[in-house]
VOPAGU-2260 file (C-alpha; in pm, 1 decimal, decimal comma):
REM VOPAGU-2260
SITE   aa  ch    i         X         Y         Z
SITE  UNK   A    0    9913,8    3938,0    4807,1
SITE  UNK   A    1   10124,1    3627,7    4720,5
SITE  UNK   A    2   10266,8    3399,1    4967,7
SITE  UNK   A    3   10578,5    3209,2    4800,6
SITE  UNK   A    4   10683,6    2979,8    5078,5
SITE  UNK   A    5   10334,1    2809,4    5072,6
SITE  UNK   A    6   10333,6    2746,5    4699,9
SITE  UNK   A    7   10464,4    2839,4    4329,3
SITE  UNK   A    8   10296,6    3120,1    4167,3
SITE  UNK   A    9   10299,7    3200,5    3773,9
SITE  UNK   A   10   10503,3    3590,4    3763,0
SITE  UNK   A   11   10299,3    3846,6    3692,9
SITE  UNK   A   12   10431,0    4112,4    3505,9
SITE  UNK   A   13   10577,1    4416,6    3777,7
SITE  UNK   A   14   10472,6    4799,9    3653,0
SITE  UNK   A   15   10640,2    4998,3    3924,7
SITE  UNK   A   16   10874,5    5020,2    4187,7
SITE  UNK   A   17   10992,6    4725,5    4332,2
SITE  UNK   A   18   11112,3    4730,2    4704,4
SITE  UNK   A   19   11170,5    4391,5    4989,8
SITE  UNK   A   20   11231,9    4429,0    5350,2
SITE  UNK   A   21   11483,8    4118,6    5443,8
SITE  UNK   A   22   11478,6    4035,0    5733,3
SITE  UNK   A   23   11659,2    3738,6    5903,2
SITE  UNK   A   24   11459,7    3456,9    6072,6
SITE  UNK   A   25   11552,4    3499,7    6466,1
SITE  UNK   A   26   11902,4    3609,7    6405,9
SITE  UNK   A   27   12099,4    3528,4    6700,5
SITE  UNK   A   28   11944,2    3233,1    6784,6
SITE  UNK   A   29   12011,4    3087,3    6466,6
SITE  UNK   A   30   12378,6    3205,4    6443,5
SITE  UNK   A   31   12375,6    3017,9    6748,7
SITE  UNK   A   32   12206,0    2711,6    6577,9
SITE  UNK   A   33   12480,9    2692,8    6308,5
SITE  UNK   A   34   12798,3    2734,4    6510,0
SITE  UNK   A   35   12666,2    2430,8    6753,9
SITE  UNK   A   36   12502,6    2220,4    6532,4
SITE  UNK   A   37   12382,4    1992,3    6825,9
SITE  UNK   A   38   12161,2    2289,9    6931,4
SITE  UNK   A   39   11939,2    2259,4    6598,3
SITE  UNK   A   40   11538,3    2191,0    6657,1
SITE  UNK   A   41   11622,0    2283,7    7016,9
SITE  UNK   A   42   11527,2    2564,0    7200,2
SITE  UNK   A   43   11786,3    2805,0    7203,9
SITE  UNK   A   44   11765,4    3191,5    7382,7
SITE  UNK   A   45   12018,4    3454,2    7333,3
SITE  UNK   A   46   12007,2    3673,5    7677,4
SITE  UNK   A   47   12094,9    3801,0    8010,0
SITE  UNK   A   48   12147,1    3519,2    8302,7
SITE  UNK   A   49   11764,8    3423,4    8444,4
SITE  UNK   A   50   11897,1    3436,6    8760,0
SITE  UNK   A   51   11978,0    3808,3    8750,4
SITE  UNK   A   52   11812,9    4087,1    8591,6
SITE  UNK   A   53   11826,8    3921,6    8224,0
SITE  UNK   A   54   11677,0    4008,7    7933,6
SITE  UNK   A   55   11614,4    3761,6    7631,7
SITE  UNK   A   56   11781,7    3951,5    7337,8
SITE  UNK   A   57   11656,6    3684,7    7101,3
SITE  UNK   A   58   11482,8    3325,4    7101,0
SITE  UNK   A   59   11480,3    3043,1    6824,6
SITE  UNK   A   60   11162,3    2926,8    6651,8
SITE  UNK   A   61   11160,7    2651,7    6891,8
SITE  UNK   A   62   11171,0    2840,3    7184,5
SITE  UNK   A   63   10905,6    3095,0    7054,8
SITE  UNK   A   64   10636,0    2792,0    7084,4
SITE  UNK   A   65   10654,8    2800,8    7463,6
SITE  UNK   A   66   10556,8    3163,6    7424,1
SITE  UNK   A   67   10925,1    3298,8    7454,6
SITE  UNK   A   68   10984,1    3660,9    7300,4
SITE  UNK   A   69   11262,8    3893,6    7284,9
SITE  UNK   A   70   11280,1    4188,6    7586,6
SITE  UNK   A   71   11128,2    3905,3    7801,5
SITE  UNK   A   72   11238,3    3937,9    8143,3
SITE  UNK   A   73   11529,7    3579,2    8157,9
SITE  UNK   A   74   11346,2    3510,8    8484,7
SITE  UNK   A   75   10978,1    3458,8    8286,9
SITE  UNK   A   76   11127,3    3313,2    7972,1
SITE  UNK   A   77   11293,6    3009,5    8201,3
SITE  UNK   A   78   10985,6    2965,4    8350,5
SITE  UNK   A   79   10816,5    2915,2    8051,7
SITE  UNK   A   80   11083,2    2691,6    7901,6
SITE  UNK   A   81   11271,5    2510,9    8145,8
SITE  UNK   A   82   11480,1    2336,5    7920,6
SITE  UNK   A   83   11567,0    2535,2    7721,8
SITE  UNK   A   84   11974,8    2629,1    7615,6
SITE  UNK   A   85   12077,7    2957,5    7743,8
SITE  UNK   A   86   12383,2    3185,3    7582,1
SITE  UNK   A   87   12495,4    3500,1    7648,1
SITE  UNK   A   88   12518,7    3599,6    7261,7
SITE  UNK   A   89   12872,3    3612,9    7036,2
SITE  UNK   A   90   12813,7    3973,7    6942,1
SITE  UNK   A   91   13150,5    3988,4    6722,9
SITE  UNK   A   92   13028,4    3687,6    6538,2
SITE  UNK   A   93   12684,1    3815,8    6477,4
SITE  UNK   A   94   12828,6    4136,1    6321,3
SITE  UNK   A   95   13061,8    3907,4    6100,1
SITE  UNK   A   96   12740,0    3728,7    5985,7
SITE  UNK   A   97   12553,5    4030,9    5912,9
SITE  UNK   A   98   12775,1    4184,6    5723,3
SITE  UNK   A   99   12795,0    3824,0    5519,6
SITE  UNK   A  100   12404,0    3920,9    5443,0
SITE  UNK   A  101   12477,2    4319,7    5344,5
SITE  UNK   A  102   12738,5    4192,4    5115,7
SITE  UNK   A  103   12452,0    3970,3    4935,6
SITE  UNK   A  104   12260,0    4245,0    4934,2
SITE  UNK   A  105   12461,9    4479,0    4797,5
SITE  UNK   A  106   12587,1    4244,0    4503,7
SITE  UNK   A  107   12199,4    4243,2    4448,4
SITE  UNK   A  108   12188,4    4665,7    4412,4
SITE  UNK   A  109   12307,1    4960,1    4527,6
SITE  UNK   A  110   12026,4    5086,6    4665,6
SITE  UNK   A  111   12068,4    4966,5    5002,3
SITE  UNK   A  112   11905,9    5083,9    5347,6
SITE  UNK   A  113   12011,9    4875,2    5678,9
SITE  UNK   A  114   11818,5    4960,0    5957,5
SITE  UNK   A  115   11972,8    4708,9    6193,3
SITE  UNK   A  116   12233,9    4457,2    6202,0
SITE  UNK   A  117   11894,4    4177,1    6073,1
SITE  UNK   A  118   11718,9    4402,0    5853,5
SITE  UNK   A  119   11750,2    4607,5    5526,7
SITE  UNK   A  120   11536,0    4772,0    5242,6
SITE  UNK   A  121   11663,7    4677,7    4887,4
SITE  UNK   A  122   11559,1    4857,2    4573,5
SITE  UNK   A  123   11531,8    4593,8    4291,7
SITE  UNK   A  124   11294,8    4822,0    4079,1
SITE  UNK   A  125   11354,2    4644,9    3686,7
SITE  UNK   A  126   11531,3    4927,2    3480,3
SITE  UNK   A  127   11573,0    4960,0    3102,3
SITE  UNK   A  128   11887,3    4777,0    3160,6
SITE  UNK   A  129   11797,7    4495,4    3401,5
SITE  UNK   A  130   11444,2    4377,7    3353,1
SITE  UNK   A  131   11499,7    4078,1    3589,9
SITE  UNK   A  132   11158,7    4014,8    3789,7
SITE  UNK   A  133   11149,0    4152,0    4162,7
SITE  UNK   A  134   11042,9    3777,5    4293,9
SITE  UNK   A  135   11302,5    3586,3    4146,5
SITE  UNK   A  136   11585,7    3864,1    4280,2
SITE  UNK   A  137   11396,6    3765,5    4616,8
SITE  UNK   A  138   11425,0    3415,9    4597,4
SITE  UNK   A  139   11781,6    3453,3    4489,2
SITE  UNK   A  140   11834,6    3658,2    4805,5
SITE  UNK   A  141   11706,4    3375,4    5035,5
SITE  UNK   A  142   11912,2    3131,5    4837,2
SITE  UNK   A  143   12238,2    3297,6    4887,4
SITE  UNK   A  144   12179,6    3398,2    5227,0
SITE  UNK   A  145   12044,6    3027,2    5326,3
SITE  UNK   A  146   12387,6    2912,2    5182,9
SITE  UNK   A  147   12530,8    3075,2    5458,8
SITE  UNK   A  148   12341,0    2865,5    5712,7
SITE  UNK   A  149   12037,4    3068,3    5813,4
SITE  UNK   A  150   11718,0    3211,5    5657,9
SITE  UNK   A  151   11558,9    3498,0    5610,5
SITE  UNK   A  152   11225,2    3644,7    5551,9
SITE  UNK   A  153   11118,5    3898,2    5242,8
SITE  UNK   A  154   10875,3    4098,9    5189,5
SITE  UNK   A  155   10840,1    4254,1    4856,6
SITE  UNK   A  156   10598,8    4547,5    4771,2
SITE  UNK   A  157   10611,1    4915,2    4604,7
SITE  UNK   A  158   10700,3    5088,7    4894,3
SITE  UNK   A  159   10899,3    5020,5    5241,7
SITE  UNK   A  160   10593,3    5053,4    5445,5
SITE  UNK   A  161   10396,0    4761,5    5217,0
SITE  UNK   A  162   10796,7    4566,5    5219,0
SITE  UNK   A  163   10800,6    4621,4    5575,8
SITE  UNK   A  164   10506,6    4473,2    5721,1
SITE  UNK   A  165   10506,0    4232,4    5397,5
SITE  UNK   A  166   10757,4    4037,2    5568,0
SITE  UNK   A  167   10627,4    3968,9    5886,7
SITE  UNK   A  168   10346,4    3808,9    5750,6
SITE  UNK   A  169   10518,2    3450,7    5692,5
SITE  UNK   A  170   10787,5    3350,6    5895,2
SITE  UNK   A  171   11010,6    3221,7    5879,6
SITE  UNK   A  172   11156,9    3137,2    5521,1
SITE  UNK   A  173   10885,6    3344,1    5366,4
SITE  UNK   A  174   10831,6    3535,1    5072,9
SITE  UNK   A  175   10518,5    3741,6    5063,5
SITE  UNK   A  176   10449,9    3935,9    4760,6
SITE  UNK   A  177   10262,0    4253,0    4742,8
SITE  UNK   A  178   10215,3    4397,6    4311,1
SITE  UNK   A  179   10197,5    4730,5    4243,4
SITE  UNK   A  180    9847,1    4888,5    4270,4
SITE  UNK   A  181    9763,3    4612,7    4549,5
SITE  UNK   A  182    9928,4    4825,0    4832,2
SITE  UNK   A  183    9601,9    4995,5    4968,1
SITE  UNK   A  184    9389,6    4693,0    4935,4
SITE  UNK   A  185    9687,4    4464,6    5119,2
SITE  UNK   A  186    9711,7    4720,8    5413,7
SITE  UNK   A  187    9356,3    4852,0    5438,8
SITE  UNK   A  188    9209,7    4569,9    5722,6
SITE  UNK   A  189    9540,7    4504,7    5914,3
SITE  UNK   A  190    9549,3    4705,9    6264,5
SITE  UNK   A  191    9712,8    5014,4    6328,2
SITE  UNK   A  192    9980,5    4806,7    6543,3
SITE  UNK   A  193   10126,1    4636,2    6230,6
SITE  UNK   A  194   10266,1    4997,5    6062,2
SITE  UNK   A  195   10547,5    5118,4    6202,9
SITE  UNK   A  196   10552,2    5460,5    6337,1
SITE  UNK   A  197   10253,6    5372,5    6519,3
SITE  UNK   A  198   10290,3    5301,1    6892,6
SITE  UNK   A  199   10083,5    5210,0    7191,6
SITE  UNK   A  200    9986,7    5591,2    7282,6
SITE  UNK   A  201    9925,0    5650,5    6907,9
SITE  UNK   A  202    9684,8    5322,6    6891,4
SITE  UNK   A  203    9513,5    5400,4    7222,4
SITE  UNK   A  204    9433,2    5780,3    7085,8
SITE  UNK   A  205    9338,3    5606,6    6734,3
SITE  UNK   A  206    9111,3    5397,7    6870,2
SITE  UNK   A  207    8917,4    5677,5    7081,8
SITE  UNK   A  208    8852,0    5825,8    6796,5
SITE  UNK   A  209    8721,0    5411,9    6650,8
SITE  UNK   A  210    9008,5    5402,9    6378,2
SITE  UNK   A  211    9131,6    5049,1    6421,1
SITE  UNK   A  212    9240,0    4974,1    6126,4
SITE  UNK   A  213    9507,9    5099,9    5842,0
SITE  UNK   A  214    9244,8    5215,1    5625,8
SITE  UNK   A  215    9050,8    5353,9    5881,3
SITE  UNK   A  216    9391,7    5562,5    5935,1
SITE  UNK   A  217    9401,9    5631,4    5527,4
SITE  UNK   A  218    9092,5    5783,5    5527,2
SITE  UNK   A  219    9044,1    5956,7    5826,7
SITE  UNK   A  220    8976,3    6336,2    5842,4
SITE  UNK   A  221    9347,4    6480,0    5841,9
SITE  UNK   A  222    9273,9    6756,2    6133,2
SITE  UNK   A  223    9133,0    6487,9    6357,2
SITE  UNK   A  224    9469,2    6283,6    6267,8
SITE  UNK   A  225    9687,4    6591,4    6320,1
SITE  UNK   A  226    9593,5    6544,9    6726,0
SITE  UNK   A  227    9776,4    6185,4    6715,5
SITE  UNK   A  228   10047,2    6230,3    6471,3
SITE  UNK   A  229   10136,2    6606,5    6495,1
SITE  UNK   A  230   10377,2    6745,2    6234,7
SITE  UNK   A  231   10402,9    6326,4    6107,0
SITE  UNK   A  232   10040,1    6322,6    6002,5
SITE  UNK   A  233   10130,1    6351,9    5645,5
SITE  UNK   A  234   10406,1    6085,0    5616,5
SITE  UNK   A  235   10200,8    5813,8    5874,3
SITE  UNK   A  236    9841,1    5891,3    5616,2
SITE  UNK   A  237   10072,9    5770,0    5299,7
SITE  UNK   A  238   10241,7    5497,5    5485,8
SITE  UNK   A  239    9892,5    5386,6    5562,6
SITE  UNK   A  240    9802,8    5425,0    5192,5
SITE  UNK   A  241   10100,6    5234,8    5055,2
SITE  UNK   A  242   10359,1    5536,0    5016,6
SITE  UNK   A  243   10643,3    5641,5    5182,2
SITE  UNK   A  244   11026,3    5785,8    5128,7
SITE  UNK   A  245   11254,3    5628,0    4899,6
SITE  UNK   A  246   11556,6    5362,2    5023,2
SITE  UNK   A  247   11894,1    5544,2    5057,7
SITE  UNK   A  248   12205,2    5474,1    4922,8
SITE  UNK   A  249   12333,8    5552,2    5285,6
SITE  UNK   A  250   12249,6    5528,5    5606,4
SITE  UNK   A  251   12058,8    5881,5    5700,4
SITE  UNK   A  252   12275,6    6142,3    5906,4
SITE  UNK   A  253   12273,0    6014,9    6298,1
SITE  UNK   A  254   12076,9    6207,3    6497,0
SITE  UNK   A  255   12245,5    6039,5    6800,8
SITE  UNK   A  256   12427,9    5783,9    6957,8
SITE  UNK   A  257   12417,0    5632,5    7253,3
SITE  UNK   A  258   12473,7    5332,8    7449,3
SITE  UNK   A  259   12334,1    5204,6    7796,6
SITE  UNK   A  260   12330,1    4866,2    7996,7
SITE  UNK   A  261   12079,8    4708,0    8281,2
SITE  UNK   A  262   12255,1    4587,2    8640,9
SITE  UNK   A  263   12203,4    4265,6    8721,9
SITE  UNK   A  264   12182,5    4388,3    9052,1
SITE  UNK   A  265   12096,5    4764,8    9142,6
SITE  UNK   A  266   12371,2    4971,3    9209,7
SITE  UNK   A  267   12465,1    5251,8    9492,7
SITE  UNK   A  268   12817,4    5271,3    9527,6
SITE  UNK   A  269   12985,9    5566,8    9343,8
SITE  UNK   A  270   13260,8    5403,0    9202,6
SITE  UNK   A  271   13069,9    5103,7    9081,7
SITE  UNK   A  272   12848,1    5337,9    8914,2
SITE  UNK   A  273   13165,3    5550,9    8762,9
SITE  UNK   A  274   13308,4    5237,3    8615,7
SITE  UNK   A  275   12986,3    5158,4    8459,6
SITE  UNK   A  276   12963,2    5537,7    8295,7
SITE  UNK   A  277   13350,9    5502,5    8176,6
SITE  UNK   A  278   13223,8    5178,6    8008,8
SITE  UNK   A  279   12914,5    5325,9    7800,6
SITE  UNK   A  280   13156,2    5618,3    7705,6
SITE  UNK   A  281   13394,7    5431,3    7564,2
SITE  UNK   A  282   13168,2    5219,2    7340,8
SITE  UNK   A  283   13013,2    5604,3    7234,1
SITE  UNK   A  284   13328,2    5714,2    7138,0
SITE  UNK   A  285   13470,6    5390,5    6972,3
SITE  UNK   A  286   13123,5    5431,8    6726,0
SITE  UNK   A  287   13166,8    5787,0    6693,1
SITE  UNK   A  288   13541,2    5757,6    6591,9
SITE  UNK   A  289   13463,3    5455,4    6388,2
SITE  UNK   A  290   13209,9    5677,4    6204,6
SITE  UNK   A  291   13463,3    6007,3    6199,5
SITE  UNK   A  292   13201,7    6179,6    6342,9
SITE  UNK   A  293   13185,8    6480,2    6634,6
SITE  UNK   A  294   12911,7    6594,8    6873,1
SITE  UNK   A  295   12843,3    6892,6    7090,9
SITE  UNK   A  296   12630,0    6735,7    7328,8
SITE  UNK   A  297   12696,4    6454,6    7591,9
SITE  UNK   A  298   12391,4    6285,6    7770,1
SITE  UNK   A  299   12377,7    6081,0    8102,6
SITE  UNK   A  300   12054,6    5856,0    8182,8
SITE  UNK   A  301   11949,5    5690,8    8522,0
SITE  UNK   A  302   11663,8    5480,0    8570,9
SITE  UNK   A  303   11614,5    5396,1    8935,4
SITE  UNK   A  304   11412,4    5126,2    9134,3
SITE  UNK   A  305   11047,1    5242,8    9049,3
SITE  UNK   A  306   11149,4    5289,2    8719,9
SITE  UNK   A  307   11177,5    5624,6    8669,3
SITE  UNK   A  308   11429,2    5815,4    8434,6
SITE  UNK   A  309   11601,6    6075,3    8495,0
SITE  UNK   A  310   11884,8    6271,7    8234,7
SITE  UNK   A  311   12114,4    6516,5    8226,5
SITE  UNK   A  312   12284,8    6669,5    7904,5
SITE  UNK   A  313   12552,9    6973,8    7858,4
SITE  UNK   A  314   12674,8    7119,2    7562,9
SITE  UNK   A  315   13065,7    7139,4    7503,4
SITE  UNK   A  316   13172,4    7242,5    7189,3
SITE  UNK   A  317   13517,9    7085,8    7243,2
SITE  UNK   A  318   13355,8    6750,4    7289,5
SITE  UNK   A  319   13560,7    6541,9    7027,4
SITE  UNK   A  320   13577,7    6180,8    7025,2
SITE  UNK   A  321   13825,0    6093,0    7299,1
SITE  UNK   A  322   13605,5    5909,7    7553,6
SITE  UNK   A  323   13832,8    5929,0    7851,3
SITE  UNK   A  324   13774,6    6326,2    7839,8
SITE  UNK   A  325   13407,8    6304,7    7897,0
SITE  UNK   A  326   13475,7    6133,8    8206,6
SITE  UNK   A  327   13543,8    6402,6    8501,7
SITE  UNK   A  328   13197,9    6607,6    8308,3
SITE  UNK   A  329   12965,3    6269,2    8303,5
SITE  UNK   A  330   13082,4    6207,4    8654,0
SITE  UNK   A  331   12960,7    6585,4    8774,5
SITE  UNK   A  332   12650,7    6514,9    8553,6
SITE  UNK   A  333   12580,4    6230,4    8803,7
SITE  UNK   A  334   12601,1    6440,8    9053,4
SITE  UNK   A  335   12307,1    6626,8    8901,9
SITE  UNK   A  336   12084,9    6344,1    8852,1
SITE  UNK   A  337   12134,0    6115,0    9108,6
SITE  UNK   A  338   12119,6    6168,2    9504,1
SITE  UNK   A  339   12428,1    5942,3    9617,6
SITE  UNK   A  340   12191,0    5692,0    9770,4
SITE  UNK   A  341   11955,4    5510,4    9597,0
SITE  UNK   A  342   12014,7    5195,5    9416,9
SITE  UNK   A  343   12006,7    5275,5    9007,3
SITE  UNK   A  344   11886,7    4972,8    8773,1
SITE  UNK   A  345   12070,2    5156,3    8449,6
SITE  UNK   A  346   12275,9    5397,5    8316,9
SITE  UNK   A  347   12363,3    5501,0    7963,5
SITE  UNK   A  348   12550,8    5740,2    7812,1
SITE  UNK   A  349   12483,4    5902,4    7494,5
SITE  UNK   A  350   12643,4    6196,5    7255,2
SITE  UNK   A  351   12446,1    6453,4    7001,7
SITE  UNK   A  352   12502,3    6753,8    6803,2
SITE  UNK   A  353   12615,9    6643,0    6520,3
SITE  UNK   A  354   12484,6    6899,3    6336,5
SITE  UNK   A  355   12481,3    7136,5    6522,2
SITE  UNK   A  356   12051,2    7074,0    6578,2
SITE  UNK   A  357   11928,1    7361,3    6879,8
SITE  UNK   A  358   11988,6    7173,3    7156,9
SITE  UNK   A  359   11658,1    7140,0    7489,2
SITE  UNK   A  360   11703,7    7235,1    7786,3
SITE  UNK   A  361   11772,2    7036,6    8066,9
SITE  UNK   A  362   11520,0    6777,0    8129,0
SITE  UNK   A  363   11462,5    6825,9    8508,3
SITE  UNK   A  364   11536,9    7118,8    8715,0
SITE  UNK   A  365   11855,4    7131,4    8925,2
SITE  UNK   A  366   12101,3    7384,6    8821,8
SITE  UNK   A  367   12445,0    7249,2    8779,4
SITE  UNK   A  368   12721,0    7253,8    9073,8
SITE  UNK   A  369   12923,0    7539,0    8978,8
SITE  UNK   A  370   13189,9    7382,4    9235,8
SITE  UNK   A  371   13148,7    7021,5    9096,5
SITE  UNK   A  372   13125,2    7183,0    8743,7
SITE  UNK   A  373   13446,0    7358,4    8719,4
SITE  UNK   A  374   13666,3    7076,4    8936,7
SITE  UNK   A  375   13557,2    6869,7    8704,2
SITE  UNK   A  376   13705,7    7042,3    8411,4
SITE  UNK   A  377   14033,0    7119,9    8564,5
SITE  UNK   A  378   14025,1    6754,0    8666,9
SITE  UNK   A  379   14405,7    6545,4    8587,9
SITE  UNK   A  380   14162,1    6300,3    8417,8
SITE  UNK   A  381   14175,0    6527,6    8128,9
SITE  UNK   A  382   14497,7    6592,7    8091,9
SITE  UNK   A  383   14572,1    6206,0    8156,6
SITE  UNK   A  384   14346,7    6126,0    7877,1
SITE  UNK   A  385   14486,5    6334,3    7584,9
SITE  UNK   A  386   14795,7    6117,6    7679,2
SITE  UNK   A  387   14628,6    5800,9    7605,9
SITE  UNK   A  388   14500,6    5877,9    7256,8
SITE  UNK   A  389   14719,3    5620,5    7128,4
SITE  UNK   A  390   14591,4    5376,7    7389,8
SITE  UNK   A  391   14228,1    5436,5    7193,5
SITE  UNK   A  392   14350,5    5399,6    6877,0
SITE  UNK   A  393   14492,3    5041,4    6972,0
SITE  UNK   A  394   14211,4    4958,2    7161,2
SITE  UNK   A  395   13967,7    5039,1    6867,7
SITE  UNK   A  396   14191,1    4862,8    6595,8
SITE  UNK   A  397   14227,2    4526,0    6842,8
SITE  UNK   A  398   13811,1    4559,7    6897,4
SITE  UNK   A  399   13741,1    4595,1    6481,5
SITE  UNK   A  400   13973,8    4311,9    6374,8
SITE  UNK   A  401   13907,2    4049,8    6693,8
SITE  UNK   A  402   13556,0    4189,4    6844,8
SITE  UNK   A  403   13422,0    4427,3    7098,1
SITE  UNK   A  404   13511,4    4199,0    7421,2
SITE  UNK   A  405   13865,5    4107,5    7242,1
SITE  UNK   A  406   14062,3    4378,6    7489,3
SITE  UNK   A  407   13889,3    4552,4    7807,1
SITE  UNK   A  408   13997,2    4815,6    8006,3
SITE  UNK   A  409   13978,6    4778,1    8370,7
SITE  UNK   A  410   13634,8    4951,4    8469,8
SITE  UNK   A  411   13458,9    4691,8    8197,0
SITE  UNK   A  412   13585,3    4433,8    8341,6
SITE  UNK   A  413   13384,7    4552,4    8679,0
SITE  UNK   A  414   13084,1    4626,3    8449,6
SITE  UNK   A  415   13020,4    4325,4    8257,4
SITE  UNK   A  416   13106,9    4101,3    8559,4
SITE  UNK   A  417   12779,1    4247,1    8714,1
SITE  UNK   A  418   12555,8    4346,4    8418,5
SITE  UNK   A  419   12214,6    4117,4    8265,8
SITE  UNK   A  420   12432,4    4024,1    8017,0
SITE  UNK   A  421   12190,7    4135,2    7728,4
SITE  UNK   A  422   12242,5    4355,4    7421,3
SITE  UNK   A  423   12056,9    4579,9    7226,6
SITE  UNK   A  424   12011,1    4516,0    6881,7
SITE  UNK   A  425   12161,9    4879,0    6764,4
SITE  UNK   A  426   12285,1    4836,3    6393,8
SITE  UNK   A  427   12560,2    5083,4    6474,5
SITE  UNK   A  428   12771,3    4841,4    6692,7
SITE  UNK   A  429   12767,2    4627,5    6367,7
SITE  UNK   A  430   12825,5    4806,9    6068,0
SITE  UNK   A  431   13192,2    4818,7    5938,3
C-alpha cells in the first residue's frame, strides 16, 4: 500500500485492473466552507436545529476534532462543540457541485458508478490505447476537482472493495494506493467493520465464531460463513479476498425509492400527519418521473415514540407517477398502521415494483378496512389530481432548473416548518 498525500513515490508499473473510489472530503460542510469563505478553519455542521429533534447530516474537519460525526443527534453535537456554525444545508447547491465532480469524472472514463451524490467508482484500467498510469489519472482527479474549491479522497486498487476501503484510509486529500496482487495482503488484518456489506449483526455473529478480521473472513470454512451471510456468502468471501463485480456504465436498475423525514416534534394530529405523507409523495414521484420510471407498489412507514416501525404496502398496478393519486390510498394505509393517537417521530413514503419483483406480504397483521379501502379509491382527490398533471409538470421543471425548495405546495410548507431540518444523503435527489 502507498500513501501519496504523505510523500512522492517512484510509479510502479500497473499489470491489471485499475479501479479508485473518490470520495469527497466532508462534502457539505465544505460546500459550505467555499460559499462563506469566513467560515474556513472553523467548525462548520450541516444539520437539523439542536434545539429540536436534529440530526447532523455532515460536519467539517474542524468540527470532527471535538468528536462531531454525521447522524449525531444536533442536541449532542452542540454540546460537544459549542461554538460551532450551524446551517441547515443548500441541498440544490450541493447537487450543482456534485454533478461539477461527475462531470470530472466522466471526462476521466466512461466507466462510471455513483453511489451517492460524494462518491463514485471510476475504471481507469490502462488499455492498448491509453497506457496512462492509474496514479497520475488520480492525482489529476484531485487536481481538477480541488480547482473547484474542495477536495477529495481516492483510493485506488484492483477491485471496488480494495478502492473502497482504500480511501478511507487517509483523509482528507489522500491518495492511497493499493497494486495489483497486493489486494489480499492490504485487506487481510483490517476488521470485518471496514468492508462494506458487513454490519453490526454480521460482526457480532463473526466474531462468535473468533473471525475478527478480513482474512479471518477469506479463509473461513464457507458452510460456517453461509450462517452469517446466507445466499451473499460467495460475493462477501471475494470482497474479503480482493474481488468483487465490475463498475457499471449505469447506475443498476432501482430496486426502490423512497423518501422519509424526522419531526422535530412528535406528531398526533391527522392532518398534520396527512400533510407530511402528501410531502414524501411528492418528492417519490418527482424522482420517479424524473427517472421515467413506474412502480406497482406504494409503501407507508411510521416509527413511533419507543422507536418502533411499523409499514404498510399495497399493490396497484395503476400506480403511475402522479403523486397526488396516491394520496386518498396512503391516507387509508395510515389508517392501517397507526391507531389515531399516539405521537409518531417519522413517516416516509416509498414506491416499488419496478420490475415487477413478487411482492411480501404485509409486514404486520391487520387486514385492510374494506370501508376505508374502497372510499378511498372513489375519493374526489383522485379525480382532482388527474386535473393537476400540468401543475406537476411545472412544479418539477421550476424544482430541476431553481432547486427542490424553489416552489412548495401548501402541505410542505406545514412540513418543513416543523421537521429536524436534516437530509439524507440519497444520490437519487441529486443526479440529473
Amino acid at each position: 500500500m502507498t500513501n501519496f498525500a504523505s510523500h512522492t513515490s517512484a510509479l510502479r508499473p500497473w499489470n491489471g485492473t485499475a479501479i479508485i473510489l473518490m470520495d469527497l472530503d466532508a462534502f457539505f460542510a465544505s460546500v459550505e466552507q467555499f460559499d462563506h469563505p469566513e467560515w474556513k478553519g472553523k467548525p462548520v455542521i450541516v444539520g437539523g436545529d439542536p434545539a429540536k429533534r436534529g440530526v447532523v447530516s455532515t460536519a467539517s474537519y474542524e468540527a470532527r476534532t471535538f468528536g462531531v460525526h454525521s447522524a449525531m443527534p444536533s442536541s449532542t453535537a452542540a454540546r460537544l462543540c459549542p461554538n460551532a456554525i450551524w446551517t441547515p444545508g443548500n441541498f440544490h447547491r450541493y447537487r450543482e457541485m456534485s454533478q461539477k465532480v461527475m462531470r470530472i469524472l466522466q471526462d476521466e472514463s466512461p466507466h462510471l458508478m455513483q453511489v451517492s451524490i460524494d462518491e463514485a467508482f471510476l475504471d481507469i484500467t490502462p488499455t492498448r490505447t491509453n497506457r496512462e498510469h492509474p496514479v497520475s489519472v488520480a492525482k489529476r482527479i484531485q487536481q481538477r476537482v480541488s480547482e473547484l474549491g474542495i477536495t477529495c479522497s481516492i483510493g485506488l486498487g484492483e477491485s471496488k472493495a480494495v478502492a473502497k476501503i482504500a480511501s478511507n484510509q487517509n483523509k482528507p486529500r489522500g491518495l492511497t494506493v493499493v497494486y495489483p496482487g497486493e489486494s489480499a495482503a492490504f485487506l487481510a488484518p483490517l476488521a470485518v467493520g471496514e468492508m462494506s456489506g458487513i454490519g453490526p449483526v454480521a460482526q457480532k455473529k463473526l466474531a462468535n465464531y473468533h473471525l475478527r478480521t478480513l482474512g479471518d473472513v477469506a479463509n473461513a470454512d464457507p458452510a460456517l460463513l453461509k450462517q452469517v451471510f446466507g445466499k451473499n456468502t460467495e460475493l462477501m468471501v471475494n470482497r474479503c479476498r480482493g474481488i468483487d463485480t465490475p463498475v457499471l456504465d449505469t447506475a443498476e436498475p432501482a430496486k426502490s425509492v423512497s423518501n422519509e423525514i424526522s419531526f422535530a416534534v412528535s406528531l398526533t394530529d391527522r392532518k398534520e400527519l396527512q400533510a407530511r405523507i402528501a410531502t414524501m409523495a411528492h418528492k417519490v414521484g418527482r424522482r420517479l418521473r424524473r427517472k421515467g420510471i413506474e412502480g406497482t407498489t406504494l409503501h407507508l412507514k411510521i416509527r413511533r415514540e419507543d422507536l418502533s416501525v411499523r409499514t404498510c404496502q399495497r399493490r396497484k398496478a395503476d400506480l403511475g407517477t402522479n403523486d397526488l393519486t396516491w394520496l386518498p390510498e396512503l391516507y387509508s394505509m395510515l389508517d392501517e398502521v397507526w391507531d389515531g393517537w399516539e405521537p409518531l417521530r417519522l413517516v416516509g413514503v416509498g414506491v416499488s415494483g419496478f420490475e415487477n419483483e413478487p411482492v411480501q406480504d404485509a409486514l404486520f397483521e391487520l387486514p385492510p378496512d374494506n370501508a376505508k379501502h374502497n372510499e378511498a379509491a372513489s375519493s374526489p382527490l383522485i379525480a382532482k389530481a388527474e386535473a393537476n398533471k400540468k401543475l406537476l409538470e411545472a412544479n418539477d421543471l421550476i424544482a430541476q432548473r431553481f432547486g427542490e425548495n424553489a416552489v412548495r405546495f401548501g402541505h410542505e410548507l406545514r412540513t418543513y416548518r416543523e421537521t429536524t431540518g436534516s437530509s439524507a444523503k440519497n444520490p437519487e435527489d441529486y443526479r440529473e
